[in-house]
MDAnalysis code that builds the backbone (N, CA, C; Angstrom):
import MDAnalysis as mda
import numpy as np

u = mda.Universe.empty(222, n_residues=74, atom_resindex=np.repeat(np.arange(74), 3), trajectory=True)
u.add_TopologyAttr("name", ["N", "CA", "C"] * 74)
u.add_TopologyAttr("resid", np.arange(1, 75))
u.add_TopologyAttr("resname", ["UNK", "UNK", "UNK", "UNK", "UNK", "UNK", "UNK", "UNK", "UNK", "UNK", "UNK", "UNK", "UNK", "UNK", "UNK", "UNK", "UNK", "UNK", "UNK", "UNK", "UNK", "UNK", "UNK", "UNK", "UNK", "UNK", "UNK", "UNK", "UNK", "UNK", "UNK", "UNK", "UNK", "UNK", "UNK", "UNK", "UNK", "UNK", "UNK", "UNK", "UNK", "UNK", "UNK", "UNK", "UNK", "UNK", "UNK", "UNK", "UNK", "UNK", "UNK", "UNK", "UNK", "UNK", "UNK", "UNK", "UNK", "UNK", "UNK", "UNK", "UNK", "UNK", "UNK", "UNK", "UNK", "UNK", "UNK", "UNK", "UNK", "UNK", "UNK", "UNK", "UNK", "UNK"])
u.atoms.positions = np.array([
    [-65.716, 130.192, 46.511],
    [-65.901, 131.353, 47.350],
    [-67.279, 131.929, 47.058],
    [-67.499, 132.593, 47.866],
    [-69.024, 132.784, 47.735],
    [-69.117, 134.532, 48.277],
    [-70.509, 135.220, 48.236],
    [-71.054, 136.239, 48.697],
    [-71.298, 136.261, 49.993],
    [-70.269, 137.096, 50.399],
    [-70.265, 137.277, 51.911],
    [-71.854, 137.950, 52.435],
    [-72.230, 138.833, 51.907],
    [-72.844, 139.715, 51.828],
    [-74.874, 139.218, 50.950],
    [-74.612, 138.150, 50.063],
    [-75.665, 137.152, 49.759],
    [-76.821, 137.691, 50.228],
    [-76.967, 136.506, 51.290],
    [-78.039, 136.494, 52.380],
    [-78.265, 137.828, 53.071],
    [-77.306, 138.403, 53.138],
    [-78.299, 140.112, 53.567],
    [-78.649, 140.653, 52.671],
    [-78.504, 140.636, 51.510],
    [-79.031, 141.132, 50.116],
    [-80.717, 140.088, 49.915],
    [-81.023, 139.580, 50.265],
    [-82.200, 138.495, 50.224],
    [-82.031, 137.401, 49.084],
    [-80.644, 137.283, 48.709],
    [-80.221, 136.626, 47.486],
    [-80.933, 134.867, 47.698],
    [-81.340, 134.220, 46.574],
    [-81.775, 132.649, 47.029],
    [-80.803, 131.870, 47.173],
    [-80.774, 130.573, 48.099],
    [-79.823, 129.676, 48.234],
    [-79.045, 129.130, 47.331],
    [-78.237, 128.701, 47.095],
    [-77.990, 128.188, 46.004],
    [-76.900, 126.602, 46.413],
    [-76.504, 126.267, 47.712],
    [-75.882, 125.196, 47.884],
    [-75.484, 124.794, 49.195],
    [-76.198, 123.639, 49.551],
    [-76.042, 123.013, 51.701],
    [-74.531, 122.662, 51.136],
    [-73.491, 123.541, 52.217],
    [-72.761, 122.422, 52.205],
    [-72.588, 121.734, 53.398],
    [-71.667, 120.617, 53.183],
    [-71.694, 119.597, 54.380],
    [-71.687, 119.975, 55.648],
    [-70.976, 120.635, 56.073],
    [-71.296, 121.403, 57.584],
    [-72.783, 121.538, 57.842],
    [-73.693, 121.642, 56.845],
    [-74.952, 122.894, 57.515],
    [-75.070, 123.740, 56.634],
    [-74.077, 124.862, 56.470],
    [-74.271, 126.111, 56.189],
    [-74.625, 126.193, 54.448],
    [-75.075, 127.250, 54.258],
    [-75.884, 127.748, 53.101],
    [-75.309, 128.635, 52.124],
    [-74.590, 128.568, 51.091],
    [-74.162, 129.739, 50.442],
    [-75.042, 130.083, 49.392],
    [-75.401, 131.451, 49.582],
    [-76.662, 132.593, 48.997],
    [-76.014, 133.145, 47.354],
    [-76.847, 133.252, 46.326],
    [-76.527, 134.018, 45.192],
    [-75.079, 132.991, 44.317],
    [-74.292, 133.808, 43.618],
    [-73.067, 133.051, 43.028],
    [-72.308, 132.913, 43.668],
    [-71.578, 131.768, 43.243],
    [-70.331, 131.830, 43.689],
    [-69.397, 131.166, 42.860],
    [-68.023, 130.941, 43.336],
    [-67.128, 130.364, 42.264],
    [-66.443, 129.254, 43.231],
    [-65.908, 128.329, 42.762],
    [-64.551, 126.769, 43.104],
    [-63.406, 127.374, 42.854],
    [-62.482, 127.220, 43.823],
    [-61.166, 127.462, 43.404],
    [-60.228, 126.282, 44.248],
    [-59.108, 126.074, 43.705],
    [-57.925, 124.728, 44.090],
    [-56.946, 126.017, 44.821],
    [-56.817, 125.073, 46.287],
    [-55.442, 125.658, 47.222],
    [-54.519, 124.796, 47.408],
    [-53.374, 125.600, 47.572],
    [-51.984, 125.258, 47.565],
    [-51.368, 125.621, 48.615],
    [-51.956, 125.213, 49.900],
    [-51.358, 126.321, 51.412],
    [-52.146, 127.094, 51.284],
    [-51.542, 128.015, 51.759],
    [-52.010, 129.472, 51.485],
    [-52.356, 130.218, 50.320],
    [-52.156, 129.641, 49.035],
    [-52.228, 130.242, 47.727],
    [-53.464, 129.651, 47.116],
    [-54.176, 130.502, 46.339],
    [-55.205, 130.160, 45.006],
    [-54.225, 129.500, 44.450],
    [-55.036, 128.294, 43.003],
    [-54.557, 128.265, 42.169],
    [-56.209, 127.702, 41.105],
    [-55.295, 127.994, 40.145],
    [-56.827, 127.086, 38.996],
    [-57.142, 125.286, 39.496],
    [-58.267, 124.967, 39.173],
    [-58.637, 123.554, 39.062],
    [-58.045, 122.509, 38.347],
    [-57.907, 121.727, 38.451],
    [-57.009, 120.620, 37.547],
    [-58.181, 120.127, 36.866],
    [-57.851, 119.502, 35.723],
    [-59.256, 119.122, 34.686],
    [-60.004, 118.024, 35.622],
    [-59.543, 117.350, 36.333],
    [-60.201, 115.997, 37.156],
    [-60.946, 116.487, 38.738],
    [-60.795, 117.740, 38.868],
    [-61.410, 118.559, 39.729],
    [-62.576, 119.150, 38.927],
    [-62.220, 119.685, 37.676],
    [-63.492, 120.545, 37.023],
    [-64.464, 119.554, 36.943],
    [-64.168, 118.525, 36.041],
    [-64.893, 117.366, 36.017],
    [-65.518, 117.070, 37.067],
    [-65.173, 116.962, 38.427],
    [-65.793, 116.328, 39.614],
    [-67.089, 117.451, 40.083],
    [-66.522, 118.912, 39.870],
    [-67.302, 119.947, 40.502],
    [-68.358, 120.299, 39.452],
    [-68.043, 119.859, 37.904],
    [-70.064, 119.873, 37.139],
    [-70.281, 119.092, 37.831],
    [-70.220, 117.219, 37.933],
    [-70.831, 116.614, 38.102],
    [-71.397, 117.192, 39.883],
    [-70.734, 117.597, 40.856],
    [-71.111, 117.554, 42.007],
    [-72.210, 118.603, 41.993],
    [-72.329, 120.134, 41.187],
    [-72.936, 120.603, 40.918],
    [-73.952, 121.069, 39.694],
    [-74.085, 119.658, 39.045],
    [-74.790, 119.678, 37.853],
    [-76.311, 119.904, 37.994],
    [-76.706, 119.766, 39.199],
    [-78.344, 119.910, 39.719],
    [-78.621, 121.086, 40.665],
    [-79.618, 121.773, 40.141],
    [-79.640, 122.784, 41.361],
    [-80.370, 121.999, 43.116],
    [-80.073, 122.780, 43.859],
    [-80.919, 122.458, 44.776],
    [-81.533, 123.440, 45.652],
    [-82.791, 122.370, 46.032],
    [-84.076, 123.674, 46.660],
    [-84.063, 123.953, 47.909],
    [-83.864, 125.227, 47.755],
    [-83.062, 125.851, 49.278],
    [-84.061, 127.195, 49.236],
    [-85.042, 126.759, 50.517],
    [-86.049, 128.015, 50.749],
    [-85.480, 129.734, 51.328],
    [-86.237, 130.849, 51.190],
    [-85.728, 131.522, 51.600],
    [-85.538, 131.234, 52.969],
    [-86.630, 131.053, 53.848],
    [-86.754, 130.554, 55.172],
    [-85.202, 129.990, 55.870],
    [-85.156, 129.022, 54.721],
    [-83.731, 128.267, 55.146],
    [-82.298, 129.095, 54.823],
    [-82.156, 129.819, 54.283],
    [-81.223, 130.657, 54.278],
    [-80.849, 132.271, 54.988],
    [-82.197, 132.066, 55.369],
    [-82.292, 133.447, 56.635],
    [-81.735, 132.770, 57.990],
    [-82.115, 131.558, 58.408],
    [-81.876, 130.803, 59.323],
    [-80.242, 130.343, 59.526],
    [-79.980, 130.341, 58.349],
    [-78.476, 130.292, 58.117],
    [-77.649, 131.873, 58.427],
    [-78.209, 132.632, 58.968],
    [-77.279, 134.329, 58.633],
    [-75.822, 134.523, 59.591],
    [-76.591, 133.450, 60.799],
    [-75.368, 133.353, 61.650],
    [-75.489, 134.308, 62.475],
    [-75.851, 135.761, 62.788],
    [-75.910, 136.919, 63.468],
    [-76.457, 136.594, 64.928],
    [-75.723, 137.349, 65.843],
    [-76.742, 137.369, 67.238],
    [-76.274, 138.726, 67.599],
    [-77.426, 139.194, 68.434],
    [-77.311, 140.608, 68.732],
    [-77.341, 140.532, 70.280],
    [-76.279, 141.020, 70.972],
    [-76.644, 141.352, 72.234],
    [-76.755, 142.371, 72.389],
    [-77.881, 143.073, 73.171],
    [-78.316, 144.537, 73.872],
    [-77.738, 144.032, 75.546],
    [-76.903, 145.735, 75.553],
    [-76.760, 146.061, 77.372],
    [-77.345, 147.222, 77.340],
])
């Protein structure tokens, strides 16, 4: 889960995920069960250092571009 709020704070990127989209500042992994949280299983923790053991370089540019917002004026 991540900072909703991030990227309007000018927070730096911190991870593309596969879709596209950009999550700004910290965030945390969590394991679902349906509808429920639950903790990670050790073979999940394991998978998520290795998947996130490297940072990656994510410009501000590119994470403003990510904000998602459109404004219509009437």
């Amino acid at each position: 889960m991540g900072n909703d709020s991030a990227k309007l704070l000018g927070m730096e990127g911190n991870r593309r995920l596969d879709n596209g989209s950009i999550i700004a500042g910290p965030f945390f992994v969590i394991g679902t069960e349906g509808e429920s949280f639950r903790s990670l299983t050790e073979a999940e923790v394991k998978a998520y250092l290795q998947q996130y053991a490297e940072p990656q370089q994510i410009s501000q540019r590119e994470v403003q571009a990510d904000m998602g917002f459109t404004f219509y004026c009437f």
